[in-house]
C-alpha positions in Angstrom: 6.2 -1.1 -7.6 7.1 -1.1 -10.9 10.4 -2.9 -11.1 8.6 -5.4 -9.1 7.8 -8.0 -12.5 6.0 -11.3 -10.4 7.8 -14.3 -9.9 6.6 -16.2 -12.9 9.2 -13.7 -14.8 11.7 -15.9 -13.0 10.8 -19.2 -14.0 12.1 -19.1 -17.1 16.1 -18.9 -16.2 15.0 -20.4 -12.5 12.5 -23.1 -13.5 12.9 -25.8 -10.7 13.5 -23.2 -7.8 10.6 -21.2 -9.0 8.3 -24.4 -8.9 9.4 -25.3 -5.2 8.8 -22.3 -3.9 5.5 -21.3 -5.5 4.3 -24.3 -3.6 5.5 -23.2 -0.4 3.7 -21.7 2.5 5.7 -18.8 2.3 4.0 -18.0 -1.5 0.3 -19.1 -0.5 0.4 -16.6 2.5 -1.7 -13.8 1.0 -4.9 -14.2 -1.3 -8.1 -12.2 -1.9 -10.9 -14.6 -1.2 -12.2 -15.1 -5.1 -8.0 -16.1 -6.2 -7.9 -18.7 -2.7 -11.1 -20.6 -4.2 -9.3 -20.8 -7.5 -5.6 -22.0 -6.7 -6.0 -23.4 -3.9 -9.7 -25.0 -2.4 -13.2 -23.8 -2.6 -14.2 -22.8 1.2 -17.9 -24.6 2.3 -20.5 -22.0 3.8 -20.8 -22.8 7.1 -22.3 -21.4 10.9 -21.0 -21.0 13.9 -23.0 -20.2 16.9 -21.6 -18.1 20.2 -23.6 -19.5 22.6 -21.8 -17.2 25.5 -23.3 -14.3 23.7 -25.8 -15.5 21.8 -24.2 -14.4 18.0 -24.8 -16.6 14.8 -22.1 -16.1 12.6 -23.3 -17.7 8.8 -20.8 -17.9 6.5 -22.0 -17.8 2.7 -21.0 -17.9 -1.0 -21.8 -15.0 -3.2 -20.4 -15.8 -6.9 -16.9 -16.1 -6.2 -16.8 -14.7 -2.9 -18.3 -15.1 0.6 -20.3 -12.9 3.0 -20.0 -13.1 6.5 -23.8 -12.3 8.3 -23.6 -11.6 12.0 -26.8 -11.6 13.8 -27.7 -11.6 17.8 -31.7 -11.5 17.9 -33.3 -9.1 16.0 -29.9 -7.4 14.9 -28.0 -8.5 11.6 -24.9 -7.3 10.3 -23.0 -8.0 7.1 -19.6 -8.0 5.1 -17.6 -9.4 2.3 -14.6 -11.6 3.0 -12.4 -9.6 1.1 -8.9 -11.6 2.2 -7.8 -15.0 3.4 -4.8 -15.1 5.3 -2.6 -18.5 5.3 -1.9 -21.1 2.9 -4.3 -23.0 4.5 -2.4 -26.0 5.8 -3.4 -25.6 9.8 -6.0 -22.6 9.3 -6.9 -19.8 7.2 -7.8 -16.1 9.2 -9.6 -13.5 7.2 -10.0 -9.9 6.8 -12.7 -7.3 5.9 -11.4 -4.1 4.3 -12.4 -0.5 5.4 -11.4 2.5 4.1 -9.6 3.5 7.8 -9.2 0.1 9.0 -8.9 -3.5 8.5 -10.8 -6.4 10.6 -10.0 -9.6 11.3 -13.1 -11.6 11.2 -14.1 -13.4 14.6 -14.3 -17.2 12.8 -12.0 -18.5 11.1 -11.0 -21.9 8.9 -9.7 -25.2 9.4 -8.9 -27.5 6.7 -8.5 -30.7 8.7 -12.1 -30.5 10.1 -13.1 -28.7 6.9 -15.0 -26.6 9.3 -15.7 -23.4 10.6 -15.2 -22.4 13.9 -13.6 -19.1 16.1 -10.5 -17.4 15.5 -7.9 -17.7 18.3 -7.1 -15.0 20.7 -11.1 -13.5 19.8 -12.7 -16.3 21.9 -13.7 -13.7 24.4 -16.0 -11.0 23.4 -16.6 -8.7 26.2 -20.3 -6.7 26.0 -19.1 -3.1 26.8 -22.7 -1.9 25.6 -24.6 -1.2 29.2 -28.2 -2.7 29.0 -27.8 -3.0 25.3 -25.5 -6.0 25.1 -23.3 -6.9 22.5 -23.3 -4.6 19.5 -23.6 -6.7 16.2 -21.3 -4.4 14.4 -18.6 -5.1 16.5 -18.9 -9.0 17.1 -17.8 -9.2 13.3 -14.2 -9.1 14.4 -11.1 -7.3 15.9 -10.6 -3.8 14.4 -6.9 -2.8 13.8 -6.2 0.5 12.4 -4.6 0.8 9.0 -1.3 1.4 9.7 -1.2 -1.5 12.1 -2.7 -3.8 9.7 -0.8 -2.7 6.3 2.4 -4.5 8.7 -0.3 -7.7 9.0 -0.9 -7.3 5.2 2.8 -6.6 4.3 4.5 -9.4 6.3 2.3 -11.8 3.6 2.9 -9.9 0.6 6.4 -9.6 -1.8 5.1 -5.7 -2.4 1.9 -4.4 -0.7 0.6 -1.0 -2.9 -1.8 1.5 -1.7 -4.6 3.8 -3.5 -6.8 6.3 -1.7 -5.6 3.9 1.4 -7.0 0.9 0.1 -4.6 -2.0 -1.5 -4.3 -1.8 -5.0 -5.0 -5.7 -5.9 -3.8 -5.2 -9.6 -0.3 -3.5 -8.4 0.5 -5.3 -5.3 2.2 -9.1 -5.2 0.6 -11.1 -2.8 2.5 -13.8 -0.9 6.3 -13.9 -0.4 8.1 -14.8 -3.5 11.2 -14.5 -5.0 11.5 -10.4 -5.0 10.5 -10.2 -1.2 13.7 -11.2 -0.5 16.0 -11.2 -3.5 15.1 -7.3 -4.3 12.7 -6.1 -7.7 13.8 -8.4 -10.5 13.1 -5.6 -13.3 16.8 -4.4 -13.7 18.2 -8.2 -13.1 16.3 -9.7 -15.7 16.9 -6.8 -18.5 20.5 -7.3 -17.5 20.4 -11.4 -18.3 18.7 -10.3 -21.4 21.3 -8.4 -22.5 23.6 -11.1 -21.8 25.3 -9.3 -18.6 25.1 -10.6 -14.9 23.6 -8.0 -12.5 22.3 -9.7 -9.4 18.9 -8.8 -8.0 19.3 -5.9 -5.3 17.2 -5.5 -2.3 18.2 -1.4 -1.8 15.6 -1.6 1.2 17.9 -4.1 3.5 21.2 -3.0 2.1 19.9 0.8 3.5 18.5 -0.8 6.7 21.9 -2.4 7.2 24.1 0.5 7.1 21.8 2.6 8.9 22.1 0.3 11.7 25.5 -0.1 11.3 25.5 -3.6 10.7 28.1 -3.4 8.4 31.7 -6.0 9.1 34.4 -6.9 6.6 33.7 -10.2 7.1 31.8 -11.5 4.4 30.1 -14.0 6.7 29.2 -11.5 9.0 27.6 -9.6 6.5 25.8 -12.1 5.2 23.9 -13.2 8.7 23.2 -9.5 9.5 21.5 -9.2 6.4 19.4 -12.4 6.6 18.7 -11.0 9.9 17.5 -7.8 9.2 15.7 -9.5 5.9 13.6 -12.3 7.9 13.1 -10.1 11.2 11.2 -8.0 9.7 8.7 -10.4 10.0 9.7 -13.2 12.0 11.4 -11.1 14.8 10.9 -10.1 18.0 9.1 -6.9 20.1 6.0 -7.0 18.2 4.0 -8.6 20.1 3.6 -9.8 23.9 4.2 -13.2 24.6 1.0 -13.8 26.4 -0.9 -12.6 23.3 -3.3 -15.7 22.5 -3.3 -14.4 18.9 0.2 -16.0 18.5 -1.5 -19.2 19.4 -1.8 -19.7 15.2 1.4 -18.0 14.2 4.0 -20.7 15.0 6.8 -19.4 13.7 6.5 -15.7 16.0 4.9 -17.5 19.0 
């Protein structure tokens, strides 16, 4: 993580390039809910209301952040919003951090109703409970274990650190800049410094290439198996079943 310097290091020799892309979707796909209020819009409490099962889901601002309260009669349920994922053109999904897990809340936003309303793909919420009904706890939202969500988290992040299992805000790089693809800029920039030309290296897909013997002679060839294996990683294939609803909101995997 530490040859990883941020892609504002980058605007100074890169300027125009580092100005589009900062304002791409790409960039803004990762926040923690206190930076997305900041840099981008401040998100409106709101309610929705489950009326198949009866759940009020009342979204509200605590200084910076929100809280999401879950309540189905006389059980209540709460967490912080710790994460908003999207750059908030179509809709922004968020997630609650546990120390084993990750959950993806059950509402979600959208900006061009400027509203609050379910997340795709958790429409359905089946009781499971017996006589008891729905348990508050887990109406908040879909539970995915943490090495299932650190490839959520990771796919919206240049570098995604962990401590004790949780993500290290200060050390990770949230949204996919310049070093997600282009390799850490540490050694590139010290090089330009010193007046020498040493091209950012991205050791991870030069090592995934040659272990899958993706290598060719051809120059062009090497070129499109390495943009392959570099955007695959997140926009390819065999993760998910085509008949998951949950791709209904990621356009570019559905």
């Amino acid at each position: 993580a530490e040859n990883y310097v941020g892609a504002r290091k980058c605007a100074p020799c890169h300027e125009k390039i580092y100005k589009q892309q900062s304002l791409s979707h790409m960039a803004n796909a990762l926040h923690t809910v206190a930076e997305f209020q900041r840099v981008k819009r401040p998100l409106p409490e709101g309610s929705v209301h489950d009326t198949t099962n009866d759940i009020e889901y009342n979204i509200v601002r605590v200084g910076e952040g929100l809280l999401l309260k879950v309540s189905r009669g006389s059980e209540s349920t709460e967490v912080p919003v710790h994460y908003a994922l999207g750059s908030g053109a179509n809709g922004i999904s968020f997630l609650h951090e546990l120390a084993d897990s990750v959950v993806e809340l059950r509402v979600s936003f959208y900006p061009a109703t400027n509203d609050w309303d379910m997340t795709p793909g958790q429409v359905e919420l089946n009781a499971g409970d017996g006589d008891r009904g729905i348990d508050v706890n887990r109406a908040v939202g879909l539970r995915f274990a943490k090495d299932s969500s650190n490839n959520c988290l990771k796919c919206h992040s240049t570098v995604l650190v962990q401590k004790d299992r949780r993500v290290d805000r200060e050390r990770s790089h949230f949204g996919v800049t310049c070093e997600r693809c282009h390799g850490p800029g540490r050694e590139h920039i010290e090089s330009a410094l010193r007046g020498e030309n040493s091209p950012p290296h991205n050791w991870q897909v030069d090592a995934d290439v040659k272990r899958l013997k993706l290598e060719s002679p051809d120059p062009a060839v090497q070129a499109t198996n390495r943009e392959m294996r570099l955007c695959g990683e997140c926009h390819g294939g065999d993760k998910t079943h085509e008949s998951d609803l949950r791709l209904s909101r990621i356009h570019v995997a559905a």
